[in-house]
HTML snippet that shows the backbone in 3Dmol.js (N, CA, C, O; Angstrom):
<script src="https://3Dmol.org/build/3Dmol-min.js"></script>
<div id="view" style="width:600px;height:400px;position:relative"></div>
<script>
const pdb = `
ATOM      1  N   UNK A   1       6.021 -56.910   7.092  1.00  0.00           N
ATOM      2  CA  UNK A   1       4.625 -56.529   6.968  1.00  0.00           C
ATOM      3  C   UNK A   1       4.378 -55.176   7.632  1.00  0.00           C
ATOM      4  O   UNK A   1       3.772 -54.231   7.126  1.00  0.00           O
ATOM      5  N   UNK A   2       4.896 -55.221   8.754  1.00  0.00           N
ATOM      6  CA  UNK A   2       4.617 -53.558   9.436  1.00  0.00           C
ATOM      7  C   UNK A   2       5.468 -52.296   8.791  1.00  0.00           C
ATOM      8  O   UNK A   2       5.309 -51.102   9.043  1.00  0.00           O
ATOM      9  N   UNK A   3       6.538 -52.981   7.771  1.00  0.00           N
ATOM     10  CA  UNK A   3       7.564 -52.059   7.550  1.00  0.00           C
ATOM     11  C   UNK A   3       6.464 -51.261   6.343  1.00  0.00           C
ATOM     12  O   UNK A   3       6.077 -50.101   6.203  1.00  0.00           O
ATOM     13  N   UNK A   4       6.288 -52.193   5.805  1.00  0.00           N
ATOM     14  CA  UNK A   4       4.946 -51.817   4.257  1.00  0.00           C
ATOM     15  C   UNK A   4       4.044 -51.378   5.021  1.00  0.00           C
ATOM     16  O   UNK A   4       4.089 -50.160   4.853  1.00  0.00           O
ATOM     17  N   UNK A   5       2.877 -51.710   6.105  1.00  0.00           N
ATOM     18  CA  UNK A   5       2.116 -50.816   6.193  1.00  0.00           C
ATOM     19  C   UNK A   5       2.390 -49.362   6.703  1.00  0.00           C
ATOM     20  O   UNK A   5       1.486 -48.549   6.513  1.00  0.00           O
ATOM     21  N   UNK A   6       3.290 -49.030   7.197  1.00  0.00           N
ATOM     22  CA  UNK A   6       3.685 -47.919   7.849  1.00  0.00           C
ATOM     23  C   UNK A   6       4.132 -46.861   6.601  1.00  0.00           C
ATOM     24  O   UNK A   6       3.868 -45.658   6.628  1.00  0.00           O
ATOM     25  N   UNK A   7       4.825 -47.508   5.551  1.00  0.00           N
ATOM     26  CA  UNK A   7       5.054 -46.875   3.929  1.00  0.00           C
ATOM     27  C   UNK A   7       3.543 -46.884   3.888  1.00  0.00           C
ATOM     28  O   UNK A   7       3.075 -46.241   4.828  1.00  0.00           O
ATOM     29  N   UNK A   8       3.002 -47.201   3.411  1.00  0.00           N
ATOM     30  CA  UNK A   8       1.495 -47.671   3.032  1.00  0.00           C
ATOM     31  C   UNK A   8       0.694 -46.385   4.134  1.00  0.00           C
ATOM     32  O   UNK A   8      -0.312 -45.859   3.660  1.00  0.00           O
ATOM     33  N   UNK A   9       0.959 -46.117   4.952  1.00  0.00           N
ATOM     34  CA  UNK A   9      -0.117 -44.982   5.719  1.00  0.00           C
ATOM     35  C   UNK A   9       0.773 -43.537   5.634  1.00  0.00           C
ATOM     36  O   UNK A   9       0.129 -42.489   5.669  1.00  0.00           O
ATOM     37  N   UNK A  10       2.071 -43.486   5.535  1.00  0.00           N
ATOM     38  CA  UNK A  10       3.006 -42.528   5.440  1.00  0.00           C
ATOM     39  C   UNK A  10       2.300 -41.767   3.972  1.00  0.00           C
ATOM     40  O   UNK A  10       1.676 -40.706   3.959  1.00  0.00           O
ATOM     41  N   UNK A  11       2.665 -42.812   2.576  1.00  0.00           N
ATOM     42  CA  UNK A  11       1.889 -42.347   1.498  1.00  0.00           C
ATOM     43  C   UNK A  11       0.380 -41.633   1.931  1.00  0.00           C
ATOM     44  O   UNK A  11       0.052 -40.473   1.685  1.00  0.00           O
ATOM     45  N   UNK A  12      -0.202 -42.374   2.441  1.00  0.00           N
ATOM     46  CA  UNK A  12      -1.331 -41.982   2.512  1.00  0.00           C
ATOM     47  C   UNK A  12      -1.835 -40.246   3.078  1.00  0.00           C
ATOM     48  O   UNK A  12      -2.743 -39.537   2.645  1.00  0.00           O
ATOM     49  N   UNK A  13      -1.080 -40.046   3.913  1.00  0.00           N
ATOM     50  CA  UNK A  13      -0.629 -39.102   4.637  1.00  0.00           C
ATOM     51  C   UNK A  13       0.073 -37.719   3.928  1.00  0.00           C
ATOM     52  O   UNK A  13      -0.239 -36.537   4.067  1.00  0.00           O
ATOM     53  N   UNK A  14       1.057 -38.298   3.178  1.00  0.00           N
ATOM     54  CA  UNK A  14       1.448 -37.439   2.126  1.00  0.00           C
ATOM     55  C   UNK A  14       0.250 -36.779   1.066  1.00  0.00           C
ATOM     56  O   UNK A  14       0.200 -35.627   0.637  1.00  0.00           O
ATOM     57  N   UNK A  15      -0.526 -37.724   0.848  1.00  0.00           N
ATOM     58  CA  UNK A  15      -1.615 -37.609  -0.633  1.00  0.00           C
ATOM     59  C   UNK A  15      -2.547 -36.887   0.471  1.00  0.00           C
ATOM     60  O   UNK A  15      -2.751 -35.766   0.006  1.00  0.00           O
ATOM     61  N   UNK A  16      -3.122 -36.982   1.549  1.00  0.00           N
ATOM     62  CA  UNK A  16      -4.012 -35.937   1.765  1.00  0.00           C
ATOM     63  C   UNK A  16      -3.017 -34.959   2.445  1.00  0.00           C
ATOM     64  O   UNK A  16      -3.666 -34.015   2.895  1.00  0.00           O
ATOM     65  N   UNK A  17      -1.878 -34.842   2.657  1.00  0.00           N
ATOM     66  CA  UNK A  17      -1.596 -33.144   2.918  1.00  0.00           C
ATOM     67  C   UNK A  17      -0.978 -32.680   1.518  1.00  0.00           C
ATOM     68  O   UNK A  17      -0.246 -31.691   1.558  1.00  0.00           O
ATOM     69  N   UNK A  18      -1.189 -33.267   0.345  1.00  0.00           N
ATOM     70  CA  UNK A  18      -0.906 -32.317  -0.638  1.00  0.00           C
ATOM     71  C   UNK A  18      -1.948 -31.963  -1.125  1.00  0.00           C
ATOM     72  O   UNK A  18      -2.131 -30.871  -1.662  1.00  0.00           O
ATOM     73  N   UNK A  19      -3.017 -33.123  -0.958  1.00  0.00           N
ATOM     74  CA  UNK A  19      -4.707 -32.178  -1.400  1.00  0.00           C
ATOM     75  C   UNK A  19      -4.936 -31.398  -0.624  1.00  0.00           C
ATOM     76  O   UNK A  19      -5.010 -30.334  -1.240  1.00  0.00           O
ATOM     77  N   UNK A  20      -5.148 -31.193   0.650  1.00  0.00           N
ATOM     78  CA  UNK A  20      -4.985 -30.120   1.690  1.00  0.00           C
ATOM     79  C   UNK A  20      -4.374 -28.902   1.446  1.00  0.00           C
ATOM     80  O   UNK A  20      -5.007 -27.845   1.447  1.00  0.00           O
ATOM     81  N   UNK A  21      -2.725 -29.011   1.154  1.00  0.00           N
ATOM     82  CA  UNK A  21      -1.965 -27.865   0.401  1.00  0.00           C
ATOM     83  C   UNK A  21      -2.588 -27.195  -0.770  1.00  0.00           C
ATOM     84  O   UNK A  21      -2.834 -25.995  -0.889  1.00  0.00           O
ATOM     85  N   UNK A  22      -2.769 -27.990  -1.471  1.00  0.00           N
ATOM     86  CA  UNK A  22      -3.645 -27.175  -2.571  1.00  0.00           C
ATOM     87  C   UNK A  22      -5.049 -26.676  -2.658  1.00  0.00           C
ATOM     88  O   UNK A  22      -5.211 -25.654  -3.324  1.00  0.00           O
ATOM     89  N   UNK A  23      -6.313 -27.342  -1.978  1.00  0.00           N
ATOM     90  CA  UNK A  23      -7.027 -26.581  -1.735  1.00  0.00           C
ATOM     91  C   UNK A  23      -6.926 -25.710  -0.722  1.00  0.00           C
ATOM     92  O   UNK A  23      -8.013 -25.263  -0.357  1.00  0.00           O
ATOM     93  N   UNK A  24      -5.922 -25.294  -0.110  1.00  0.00           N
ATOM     94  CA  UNK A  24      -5.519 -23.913   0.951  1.00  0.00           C
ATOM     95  C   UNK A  24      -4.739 -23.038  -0.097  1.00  0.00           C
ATOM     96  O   UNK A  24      -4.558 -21.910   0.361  1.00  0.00           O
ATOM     97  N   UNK A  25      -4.335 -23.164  -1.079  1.00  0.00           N
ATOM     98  CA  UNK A  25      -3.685 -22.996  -1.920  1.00  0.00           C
ATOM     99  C   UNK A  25      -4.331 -22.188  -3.100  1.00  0.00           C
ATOM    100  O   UNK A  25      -3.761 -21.259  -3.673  1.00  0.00           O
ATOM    101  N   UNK A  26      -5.693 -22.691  -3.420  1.00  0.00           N
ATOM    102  CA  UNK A  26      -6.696 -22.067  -4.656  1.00  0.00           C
ATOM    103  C   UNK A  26      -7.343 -21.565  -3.078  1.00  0.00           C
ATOM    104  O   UNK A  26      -7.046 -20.422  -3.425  1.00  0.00           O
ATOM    105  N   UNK A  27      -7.849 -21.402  -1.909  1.00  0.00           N
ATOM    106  CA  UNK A  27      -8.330 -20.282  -1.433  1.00  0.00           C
ATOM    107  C   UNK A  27      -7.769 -19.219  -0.822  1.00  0.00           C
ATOM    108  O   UNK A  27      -8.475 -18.319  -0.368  1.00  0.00           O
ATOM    109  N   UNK A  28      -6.432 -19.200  -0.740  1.00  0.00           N
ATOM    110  CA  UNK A  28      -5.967 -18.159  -0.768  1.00  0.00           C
ATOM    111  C   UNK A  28      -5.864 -17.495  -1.733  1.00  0.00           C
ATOM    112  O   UNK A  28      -6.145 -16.303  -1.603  1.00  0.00           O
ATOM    113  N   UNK A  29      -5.368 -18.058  -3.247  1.00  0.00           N
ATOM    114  CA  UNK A  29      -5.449 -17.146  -4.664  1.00  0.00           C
ATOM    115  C   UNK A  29      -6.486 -16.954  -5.199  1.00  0.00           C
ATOM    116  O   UNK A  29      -6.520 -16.784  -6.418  1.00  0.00           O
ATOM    117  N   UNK A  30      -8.100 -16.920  -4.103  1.00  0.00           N
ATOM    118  CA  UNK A  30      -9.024 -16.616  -4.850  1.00  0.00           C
ATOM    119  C   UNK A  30      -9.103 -15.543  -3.878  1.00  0.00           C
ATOM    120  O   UNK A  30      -9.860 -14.606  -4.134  1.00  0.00           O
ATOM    121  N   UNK A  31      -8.410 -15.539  -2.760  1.00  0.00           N
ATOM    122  CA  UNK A  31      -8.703 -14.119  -1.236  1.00  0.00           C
ATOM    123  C   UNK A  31      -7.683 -13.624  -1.690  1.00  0.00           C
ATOM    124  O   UNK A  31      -7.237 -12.972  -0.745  1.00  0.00           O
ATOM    125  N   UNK A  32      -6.887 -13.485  -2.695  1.00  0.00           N
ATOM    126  CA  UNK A  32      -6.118 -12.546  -3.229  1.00  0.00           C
ATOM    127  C   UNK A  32      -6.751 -11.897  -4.269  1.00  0.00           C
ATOM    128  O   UNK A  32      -6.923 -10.679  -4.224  1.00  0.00           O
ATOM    129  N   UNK A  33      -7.229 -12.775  -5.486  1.00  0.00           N
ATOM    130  CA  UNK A  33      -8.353 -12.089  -6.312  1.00  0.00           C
ATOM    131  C   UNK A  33      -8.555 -11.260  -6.096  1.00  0.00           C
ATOM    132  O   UNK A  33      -8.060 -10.189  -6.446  1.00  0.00           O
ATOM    133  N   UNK A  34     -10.007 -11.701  -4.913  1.00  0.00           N
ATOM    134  CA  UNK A  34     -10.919 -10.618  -4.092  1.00  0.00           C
ATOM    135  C   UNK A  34     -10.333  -9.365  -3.608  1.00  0.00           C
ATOM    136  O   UNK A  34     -10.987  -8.331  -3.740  1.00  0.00           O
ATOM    137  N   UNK A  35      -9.188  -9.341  -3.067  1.00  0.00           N
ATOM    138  CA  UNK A  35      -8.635  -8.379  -2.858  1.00  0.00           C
ATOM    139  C   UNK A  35      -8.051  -7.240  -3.486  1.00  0.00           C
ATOM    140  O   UNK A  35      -8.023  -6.072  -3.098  1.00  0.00           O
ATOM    141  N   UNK A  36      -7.555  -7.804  -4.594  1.00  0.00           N
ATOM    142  CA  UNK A  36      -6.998  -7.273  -5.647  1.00  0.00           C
ATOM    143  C   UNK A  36      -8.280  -6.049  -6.464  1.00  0.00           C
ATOM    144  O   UNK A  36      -8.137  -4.897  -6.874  1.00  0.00           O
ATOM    145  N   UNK A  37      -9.528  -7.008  -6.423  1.00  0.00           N
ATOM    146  CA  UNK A  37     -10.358  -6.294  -7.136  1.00  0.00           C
ATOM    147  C   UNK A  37     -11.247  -5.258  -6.368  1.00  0.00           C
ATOM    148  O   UNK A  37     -11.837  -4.346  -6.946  1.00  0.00           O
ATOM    149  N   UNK A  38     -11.290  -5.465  -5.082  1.00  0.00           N
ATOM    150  CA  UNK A  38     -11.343  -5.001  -3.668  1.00  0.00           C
ATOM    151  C   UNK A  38     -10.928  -3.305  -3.534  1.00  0.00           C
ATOM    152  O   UNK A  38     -11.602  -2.518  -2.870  1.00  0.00           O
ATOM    153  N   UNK A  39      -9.916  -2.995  -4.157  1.00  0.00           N
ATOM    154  CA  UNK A  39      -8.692  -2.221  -4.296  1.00  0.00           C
ATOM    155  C   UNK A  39      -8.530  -1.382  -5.591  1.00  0.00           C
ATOM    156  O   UNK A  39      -8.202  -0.197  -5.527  1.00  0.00           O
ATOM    157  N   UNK A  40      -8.721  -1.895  -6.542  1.00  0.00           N
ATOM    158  CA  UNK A  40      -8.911  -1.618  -7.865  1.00  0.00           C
ATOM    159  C   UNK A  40      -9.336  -0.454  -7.423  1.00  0.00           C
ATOM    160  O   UNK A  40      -9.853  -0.332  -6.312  1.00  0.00           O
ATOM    161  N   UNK A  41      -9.098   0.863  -8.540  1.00  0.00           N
ATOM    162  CA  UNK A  41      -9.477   2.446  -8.064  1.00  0.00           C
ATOM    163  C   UNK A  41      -9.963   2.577  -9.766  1.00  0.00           C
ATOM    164  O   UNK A  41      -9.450   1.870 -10.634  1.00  0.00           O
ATOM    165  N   UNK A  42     -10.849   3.428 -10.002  1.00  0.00           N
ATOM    166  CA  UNK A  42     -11.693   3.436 -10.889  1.00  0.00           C
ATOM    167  C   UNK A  42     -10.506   4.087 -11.940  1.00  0.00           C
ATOM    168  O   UNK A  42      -9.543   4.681 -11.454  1.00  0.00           O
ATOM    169  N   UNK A  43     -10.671   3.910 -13.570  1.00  0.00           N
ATOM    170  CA  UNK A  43      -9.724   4.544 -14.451  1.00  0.00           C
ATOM    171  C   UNK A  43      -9.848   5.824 -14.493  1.00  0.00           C
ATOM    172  O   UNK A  43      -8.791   6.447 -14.399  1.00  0.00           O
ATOM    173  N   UNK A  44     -11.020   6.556 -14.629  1.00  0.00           N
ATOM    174  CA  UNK A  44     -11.020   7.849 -14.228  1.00  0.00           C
ATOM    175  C   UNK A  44     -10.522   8.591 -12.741  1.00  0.00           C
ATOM    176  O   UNK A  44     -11.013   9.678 -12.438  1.00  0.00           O
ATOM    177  N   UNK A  45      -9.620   7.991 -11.940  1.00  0.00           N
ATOM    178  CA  UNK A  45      -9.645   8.544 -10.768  1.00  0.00           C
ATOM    179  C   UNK A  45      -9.052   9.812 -10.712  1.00  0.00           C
ATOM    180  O   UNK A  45      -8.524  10.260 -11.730  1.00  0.00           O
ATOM    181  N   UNK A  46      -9.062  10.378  -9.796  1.00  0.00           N
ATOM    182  CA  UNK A  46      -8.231  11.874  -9.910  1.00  0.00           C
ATOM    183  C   UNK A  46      -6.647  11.478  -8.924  1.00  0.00           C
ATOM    184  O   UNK A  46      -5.752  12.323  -8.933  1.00  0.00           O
ATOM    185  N   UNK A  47      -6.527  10.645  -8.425  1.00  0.00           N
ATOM    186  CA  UNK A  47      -5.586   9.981  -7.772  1.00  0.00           C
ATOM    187  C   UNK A  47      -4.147  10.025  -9.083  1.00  0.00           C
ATOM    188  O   UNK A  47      -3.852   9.151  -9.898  1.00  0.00           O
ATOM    189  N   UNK A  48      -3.325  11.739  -8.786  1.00  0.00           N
ATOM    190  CA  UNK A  48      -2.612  11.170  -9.497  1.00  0.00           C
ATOM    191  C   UNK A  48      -2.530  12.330 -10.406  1.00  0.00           C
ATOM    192  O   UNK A  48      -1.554  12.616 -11.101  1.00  0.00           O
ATOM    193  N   UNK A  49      -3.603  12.945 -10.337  1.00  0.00           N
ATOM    194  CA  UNK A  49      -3.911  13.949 -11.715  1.00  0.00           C
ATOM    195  C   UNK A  49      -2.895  14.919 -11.678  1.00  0.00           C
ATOM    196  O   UNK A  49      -2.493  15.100 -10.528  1.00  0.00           O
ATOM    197  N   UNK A  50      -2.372  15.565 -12.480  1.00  0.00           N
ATOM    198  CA  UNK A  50      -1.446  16.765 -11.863  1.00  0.00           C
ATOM    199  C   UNK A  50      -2.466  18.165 -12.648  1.00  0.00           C
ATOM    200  O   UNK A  50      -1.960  19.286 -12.697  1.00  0.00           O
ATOM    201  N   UNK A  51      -3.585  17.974 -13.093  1.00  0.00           N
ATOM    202  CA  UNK A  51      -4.802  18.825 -13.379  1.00  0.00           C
ATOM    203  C   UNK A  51      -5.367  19.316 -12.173  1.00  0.00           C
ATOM    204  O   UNK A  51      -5.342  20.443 -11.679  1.00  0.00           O
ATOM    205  N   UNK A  52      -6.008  17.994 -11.701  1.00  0.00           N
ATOM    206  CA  UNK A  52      -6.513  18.423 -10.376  1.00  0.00           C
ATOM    207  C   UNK A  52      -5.798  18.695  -9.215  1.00  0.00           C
ATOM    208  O   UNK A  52      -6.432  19.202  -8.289  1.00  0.00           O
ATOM    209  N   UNK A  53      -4.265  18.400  -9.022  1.00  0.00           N
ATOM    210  CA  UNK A  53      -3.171  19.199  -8.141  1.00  0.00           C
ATOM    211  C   UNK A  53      -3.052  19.905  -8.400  1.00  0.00           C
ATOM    212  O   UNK A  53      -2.690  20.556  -7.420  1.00  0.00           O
ATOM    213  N   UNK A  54      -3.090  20.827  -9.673  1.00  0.00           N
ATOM    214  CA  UNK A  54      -3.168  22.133  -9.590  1.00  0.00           C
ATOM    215  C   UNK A  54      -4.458  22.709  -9.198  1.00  0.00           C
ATOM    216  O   UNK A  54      -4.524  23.774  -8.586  1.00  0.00           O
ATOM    217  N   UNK A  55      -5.220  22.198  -9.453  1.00  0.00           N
ATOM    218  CA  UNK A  55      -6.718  23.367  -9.352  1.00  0.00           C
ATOM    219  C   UNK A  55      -7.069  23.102  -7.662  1.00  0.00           C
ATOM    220  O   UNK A  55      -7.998  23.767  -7.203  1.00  0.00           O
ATOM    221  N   UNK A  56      -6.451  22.287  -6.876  1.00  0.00           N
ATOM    222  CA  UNK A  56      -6.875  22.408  -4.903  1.00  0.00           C
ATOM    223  C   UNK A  56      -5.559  22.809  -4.918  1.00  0.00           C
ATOM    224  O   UNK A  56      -5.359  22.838  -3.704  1.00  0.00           O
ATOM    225  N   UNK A  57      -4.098  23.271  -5.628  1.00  0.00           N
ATOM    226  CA  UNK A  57      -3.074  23.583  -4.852  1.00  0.00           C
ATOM    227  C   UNK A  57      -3.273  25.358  -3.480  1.00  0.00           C
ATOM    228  O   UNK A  57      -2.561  25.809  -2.582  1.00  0.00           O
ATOM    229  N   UNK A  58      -4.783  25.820  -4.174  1.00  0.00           N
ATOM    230  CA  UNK A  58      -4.964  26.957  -3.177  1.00  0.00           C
ATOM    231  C   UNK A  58      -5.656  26.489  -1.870  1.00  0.00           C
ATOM    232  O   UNK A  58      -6.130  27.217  -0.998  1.00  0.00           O
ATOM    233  N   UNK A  59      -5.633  25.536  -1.893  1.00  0.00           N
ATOM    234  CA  UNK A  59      -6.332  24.874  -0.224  1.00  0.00           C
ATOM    235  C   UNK A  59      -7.522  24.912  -0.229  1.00  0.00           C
ATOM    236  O   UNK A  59      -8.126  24.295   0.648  1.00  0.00           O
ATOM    237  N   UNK A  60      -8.295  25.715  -1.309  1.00  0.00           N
ATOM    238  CA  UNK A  60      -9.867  25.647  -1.099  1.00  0.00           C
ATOM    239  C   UNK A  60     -10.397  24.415  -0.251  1.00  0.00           C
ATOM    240  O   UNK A  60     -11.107  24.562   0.744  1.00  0.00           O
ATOM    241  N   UNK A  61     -10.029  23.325  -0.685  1.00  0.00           N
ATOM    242  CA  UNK A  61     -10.306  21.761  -0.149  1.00  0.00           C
ATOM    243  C   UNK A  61     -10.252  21.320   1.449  1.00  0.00           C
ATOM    244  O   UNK A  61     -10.856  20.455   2.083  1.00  0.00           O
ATOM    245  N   UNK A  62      -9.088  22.471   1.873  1.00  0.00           N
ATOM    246  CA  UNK A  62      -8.692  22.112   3.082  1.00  0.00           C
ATOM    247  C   UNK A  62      -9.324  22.202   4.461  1.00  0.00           C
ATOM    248  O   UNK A  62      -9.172  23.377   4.795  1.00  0.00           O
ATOM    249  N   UNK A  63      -9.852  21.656   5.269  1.00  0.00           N
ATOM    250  CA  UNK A  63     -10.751  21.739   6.587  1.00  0.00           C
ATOM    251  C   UNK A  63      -9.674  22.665   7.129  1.00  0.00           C
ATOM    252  O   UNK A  63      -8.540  22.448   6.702  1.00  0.00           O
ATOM    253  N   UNK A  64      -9.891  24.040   8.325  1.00  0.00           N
ATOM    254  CA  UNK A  64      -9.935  24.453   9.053  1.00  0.00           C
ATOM    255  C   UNK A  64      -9.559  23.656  10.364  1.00  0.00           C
ATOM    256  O   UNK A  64     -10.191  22.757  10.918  1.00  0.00           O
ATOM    257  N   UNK A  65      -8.193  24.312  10.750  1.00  0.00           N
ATOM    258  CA  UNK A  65      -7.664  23.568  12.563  1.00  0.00           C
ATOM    259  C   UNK A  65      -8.384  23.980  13.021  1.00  0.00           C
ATOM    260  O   UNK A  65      -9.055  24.982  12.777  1.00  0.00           O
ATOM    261  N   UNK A  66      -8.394  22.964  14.134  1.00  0.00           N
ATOM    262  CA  UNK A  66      -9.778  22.547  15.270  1.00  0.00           C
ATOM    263  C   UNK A  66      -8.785  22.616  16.451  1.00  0.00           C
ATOM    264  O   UNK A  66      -7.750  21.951  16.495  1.00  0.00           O
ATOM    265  N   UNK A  67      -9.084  23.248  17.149  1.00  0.00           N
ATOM    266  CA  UNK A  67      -8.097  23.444  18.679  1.00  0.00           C
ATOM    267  C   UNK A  67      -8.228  21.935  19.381  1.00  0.00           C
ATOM    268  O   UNK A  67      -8.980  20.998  19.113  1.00  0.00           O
ATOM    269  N   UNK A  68      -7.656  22.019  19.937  1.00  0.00           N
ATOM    270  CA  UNK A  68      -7.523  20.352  20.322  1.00  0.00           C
ATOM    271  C   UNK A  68      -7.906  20.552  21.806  1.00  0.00           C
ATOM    272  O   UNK A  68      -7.524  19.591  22.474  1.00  0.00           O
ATOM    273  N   UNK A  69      -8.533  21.489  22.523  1.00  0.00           N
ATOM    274  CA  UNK A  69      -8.996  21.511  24.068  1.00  0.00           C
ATOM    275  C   UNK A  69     -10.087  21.010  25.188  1.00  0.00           C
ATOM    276  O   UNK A  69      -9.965  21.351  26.365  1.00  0.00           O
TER     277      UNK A  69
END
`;
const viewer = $3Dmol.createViewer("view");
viewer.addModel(pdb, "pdb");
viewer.setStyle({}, {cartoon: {color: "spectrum"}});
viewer.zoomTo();
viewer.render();
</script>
């Protein structure tokens, strides 16, 4: 009798840490989603362009050193 209930709570044990596993499971692959889309850089970006690497390759863009004193 104790040998079965101890199977009997072991199962039990198993079935809520695999529901557990899996809902930790769909909220992490929905905080990946989020992230993913988080990140996403617009299709027009200039990230990349070799148009617009040429047209700042004269530094126009570039801030001015700042003495560090």
């Amino acid at each position: 009798m104790s040998e079965s209930n101890s199977i009997e709570r072991a199962e039990d044990d198993l079935a809520k840490s695999l529901d557990k596993l899996k809902e930790d499971s769909k909220d992490l692959k929905a905080k990946i989603e989020q992230e993913k889309r988080r990140l996403d850089l617009p299709v027009d970006s200039k990230l990349g362009n070799p148009e617009w690497e040429r047209s700042v390759s004269d530094g126009h863009l570039d801030l001015p050193e700042e003495d560090e004193n």
